[in-house]
C-alpha positions in Angstrom: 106.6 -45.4 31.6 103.6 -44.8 34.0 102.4 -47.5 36.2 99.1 -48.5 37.5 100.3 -47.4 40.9 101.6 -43.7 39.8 97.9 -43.8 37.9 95.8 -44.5 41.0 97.5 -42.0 43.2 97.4 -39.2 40.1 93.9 -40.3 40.4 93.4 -40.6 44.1 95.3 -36.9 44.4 92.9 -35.5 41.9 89.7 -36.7 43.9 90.7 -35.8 47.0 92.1 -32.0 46.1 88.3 -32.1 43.8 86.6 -33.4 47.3 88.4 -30.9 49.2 87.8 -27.5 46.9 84.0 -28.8 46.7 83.3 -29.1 50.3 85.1 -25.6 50.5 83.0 -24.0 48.4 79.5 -25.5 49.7 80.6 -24.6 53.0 81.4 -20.5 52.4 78.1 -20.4 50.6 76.1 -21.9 53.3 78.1 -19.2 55.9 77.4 -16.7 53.7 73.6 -16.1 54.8 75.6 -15.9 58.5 77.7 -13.3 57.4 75.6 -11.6 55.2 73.3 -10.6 58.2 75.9 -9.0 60.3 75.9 -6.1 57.4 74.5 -2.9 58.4 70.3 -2.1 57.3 69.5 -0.1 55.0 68.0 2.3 57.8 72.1 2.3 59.3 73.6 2.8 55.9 70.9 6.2 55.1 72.8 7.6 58.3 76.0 6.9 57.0 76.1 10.4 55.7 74.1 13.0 56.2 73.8 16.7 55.1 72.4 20.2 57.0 73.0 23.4 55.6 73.7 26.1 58.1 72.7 29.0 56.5 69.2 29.8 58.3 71.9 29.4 61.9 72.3 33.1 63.2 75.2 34.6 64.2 75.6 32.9 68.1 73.2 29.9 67.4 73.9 26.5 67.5 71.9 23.3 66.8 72.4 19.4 67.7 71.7 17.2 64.7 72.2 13.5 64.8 75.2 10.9 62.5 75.2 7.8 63.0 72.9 7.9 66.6 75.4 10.6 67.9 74.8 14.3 68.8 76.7 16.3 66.6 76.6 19.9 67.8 76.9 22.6 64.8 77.5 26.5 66.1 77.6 29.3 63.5 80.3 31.2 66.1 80.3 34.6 67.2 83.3 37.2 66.4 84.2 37.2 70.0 84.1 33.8 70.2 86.1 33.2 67.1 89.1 35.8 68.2 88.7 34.5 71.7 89.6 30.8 70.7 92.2 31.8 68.6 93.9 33.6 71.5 94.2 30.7 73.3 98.0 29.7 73.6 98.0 25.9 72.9 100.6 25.7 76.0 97.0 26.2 78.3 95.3 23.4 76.7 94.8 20.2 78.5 94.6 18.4 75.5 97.2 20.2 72.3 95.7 17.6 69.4 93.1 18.7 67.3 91.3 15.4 67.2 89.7 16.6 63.8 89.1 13.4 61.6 89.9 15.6 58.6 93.3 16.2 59.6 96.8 13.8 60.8 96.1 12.5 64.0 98.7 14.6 65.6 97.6 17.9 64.0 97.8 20.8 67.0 94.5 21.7 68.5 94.8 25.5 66.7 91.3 27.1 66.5 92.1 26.9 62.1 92.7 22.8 63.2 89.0 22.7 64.6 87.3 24.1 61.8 89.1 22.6 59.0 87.1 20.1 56.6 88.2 16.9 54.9 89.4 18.8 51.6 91.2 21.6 53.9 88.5 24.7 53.9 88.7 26.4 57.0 85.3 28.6 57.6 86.0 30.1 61.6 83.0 31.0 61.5 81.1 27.1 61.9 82.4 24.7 64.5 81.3 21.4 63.7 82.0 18.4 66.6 80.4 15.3 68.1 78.3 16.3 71.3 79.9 13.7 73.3 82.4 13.8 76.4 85.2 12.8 76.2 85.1 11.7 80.0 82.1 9.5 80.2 79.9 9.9 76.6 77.3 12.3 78.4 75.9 14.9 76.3 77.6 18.5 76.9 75.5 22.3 77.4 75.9 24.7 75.2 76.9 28.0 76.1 78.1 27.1 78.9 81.2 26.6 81.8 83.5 29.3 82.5 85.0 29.0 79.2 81.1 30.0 77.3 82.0 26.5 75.5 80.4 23.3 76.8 79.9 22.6 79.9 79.6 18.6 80.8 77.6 19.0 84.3 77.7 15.3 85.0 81.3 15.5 86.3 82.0 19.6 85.6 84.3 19.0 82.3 84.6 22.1 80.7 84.9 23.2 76.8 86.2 26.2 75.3 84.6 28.3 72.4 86.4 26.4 70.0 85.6 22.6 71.8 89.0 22.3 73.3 89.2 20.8 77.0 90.0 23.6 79.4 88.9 21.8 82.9 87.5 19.0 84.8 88.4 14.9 83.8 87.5 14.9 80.2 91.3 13.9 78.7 90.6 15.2 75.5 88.9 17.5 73.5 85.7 17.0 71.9 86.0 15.0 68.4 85.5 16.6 65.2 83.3 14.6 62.7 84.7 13.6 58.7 82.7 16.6 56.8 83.4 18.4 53.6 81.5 21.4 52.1 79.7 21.3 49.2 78.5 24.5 49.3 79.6 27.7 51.4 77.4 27.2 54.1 76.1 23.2 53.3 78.1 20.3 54.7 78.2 17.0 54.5 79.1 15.0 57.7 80.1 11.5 57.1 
């Protein structure tokens, strides 16, 4: 047999678990405005991704586009420049990881390793990679440095054919973007 007593704090229990899950809920929705505004524009989202298709890039040209506000520097590479990465012994390299967002984060830094996409297509002949050093975020040359790479003239890092740190106080090599092709020669980055 229930009591009064064992009633009222039933009761009282019930209110105050009610009060509780009430206040709860008015409280996340009036944060949620607050929230809701630290979410990315519209204008931020559109450059979440974005495509280029290299096929008008001649054989030896290279262009800067721009992801996400950063330079990302696409070179349709030469044959020489191709053979002359993959020469490289990886015992030379100041920095052996790939630092390809496509690939395990401990993936050698092989000349295949710098030009492999997200689904695994490796096409030598376009070298994709954000224009940034890795030293102090200044914007390398093309074409450049003793390596013909990329050549950081703020503090003389230098970048092989294949964006691999050769010299100077850059500790690692230049990053490779997320990109996938959706078309021989078309990518998307992002």
């Amino acid at each position: 047999m229930t009591t009064f007593i064992d009633q009222e704090a039933s009761r009282r229990d019930f209110l105050f678990i009610a009060t509780g899950t009430v206040g709860a809920a008015g409280t996340a929705l009036a944060l949620w405005p607050f929230i809701d505004q630290m979410n990315p524009d519209a204008s931020v989202l559109a450059l979440a991704s974005t495509e280029f298709d290299m096929a008008p890039l001649a054989e030896g040209q290279g262009v800067t586009i721009k992801w996400r506000g950063k330079p990302v520097f696409i070179r349709h590479r030469t044959k020489e420049e191709i053979e002359k990465a993959k020469k490289t012994p990886l015992a030379e390299l100041k920095d052996p990881v790939a630092r390809n967002a496509n690939l395990p984060p401990d993936a050698p830094a092989t000349d295949e390793n710098r030009v492999k996409d997200a689904t695994g297509k490796v096409n030598e002949k376009y070298l994709v990679q954000i224009g940034i050093c890795t030293h102090l975020g200044c914007v390398p040359l093309g074409e450049a440095g003793e390596y013909h790479g990329w050549f950081c003239p703020c503090h003389g890092s230098v970048y092989d054919t294949a964006g691999r740190i050769r010299k100077g106080p850059a500790p690692r090599n230049l990053d490779i973007p997320p990109y996938k092709y959706v078309s021989d020669t078309k990518i998307v980055i992002g």
